[in-house]
Backbone bond lengths (Angstrom), bond angles and torsions (degrees), N, CA, C in turn:
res aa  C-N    CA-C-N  psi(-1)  N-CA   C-N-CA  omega(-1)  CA-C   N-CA-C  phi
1 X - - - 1.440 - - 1.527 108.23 -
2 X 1.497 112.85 124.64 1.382 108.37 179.97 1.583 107.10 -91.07
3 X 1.140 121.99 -179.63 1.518 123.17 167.40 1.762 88.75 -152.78
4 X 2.198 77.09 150.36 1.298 97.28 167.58 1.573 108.98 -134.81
5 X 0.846 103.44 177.70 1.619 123.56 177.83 1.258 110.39 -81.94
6 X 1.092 134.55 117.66 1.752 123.08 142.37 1.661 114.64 -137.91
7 X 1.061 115.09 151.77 1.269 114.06 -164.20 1.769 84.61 -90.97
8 X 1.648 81.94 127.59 1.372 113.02 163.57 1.556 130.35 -48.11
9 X 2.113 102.15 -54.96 1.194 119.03 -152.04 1.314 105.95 -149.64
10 X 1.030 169.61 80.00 1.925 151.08 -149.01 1.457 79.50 -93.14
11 X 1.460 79.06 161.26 1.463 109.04 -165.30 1.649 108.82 -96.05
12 X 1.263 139.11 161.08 1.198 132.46 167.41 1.524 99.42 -136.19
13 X 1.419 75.33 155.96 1.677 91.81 175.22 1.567 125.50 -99.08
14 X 1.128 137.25 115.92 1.703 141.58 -151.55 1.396 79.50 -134.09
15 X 1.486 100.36 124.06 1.756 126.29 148.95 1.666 88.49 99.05
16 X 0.905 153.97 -67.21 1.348 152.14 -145.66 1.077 122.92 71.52
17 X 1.556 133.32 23.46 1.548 150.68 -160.31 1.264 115.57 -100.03
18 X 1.017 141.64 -170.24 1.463 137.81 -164.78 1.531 85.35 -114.80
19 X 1.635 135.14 141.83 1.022 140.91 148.10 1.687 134.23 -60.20
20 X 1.210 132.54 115.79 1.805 111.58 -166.21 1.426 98.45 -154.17
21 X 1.191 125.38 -167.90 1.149 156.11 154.77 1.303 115.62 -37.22
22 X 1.540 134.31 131.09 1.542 121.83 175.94 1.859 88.44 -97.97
23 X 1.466 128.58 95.02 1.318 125.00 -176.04 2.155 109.08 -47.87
24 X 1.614 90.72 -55.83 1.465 100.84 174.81 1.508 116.46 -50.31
25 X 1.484 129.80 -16.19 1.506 113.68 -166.09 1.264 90.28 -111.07
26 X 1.758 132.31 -15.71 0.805 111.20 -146.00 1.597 96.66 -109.87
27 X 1.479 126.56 -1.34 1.412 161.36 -179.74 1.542 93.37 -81.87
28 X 1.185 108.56 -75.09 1.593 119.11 -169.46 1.625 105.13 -41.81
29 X 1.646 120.00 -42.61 1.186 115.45 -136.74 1.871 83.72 -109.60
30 X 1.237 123.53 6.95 1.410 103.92 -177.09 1.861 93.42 -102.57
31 X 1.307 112.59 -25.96 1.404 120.35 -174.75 1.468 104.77 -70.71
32 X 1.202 117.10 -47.53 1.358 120.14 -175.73 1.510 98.87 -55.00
33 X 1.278 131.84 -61.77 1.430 147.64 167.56 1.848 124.65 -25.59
34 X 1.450 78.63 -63.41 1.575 109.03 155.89 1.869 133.36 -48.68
35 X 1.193 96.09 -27.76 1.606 120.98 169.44 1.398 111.25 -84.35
36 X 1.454 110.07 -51.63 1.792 116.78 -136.56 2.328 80.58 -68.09
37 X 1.552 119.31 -30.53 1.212 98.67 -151.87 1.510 108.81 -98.05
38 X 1.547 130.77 -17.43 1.421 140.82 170.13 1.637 104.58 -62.19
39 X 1.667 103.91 -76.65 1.765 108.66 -179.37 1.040 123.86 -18.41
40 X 1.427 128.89 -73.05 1.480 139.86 175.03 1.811 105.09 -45.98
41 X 0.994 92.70 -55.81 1.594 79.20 -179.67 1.391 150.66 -53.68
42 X 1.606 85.77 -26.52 1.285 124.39 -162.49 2.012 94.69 -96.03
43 X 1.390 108.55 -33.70 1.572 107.65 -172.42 1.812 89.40 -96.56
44 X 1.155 131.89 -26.00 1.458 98.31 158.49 1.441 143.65 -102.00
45 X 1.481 112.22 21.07 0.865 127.22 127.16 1.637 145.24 -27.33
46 X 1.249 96.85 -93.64 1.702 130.73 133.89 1.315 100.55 -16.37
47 X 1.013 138.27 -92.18 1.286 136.96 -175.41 2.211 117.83 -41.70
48 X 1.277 102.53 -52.55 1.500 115.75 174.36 1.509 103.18 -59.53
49 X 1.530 141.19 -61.01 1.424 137.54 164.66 1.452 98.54 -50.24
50 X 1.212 153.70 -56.67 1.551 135.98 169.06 1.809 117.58 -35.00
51 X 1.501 97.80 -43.32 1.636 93.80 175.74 1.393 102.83 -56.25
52 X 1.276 101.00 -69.98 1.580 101.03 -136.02 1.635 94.28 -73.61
53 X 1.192 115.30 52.33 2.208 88.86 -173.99 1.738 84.47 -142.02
């Protein structure tokens, strides 16, 4: 089986802007991340020394 190339789709260019990083989504979304796994731990914890005392 041979293969060839053909372009599927060309690409266009929309906005003419420099492509990068969204800093804000990408800030937001490690903190949010960054939270979800200490908190819980930390409030049932907290909570288990509340039982037993």
């Amino acid at each position: 089986m041979k293969w060839t190339r053909a372009i599927i789709d060309e690409a266009n260019v929309v906005g003419g802007g420099s492509v990068g990083p969204q800093k804000k989504l990408v800030l937001g979304g490690a903190l949010f991340i960054g939270l979800r796994i200490p908190v819980p731990i930390i409030l049932v914890r907290d909570f288990l020394q509340r039982q037993h005392c």
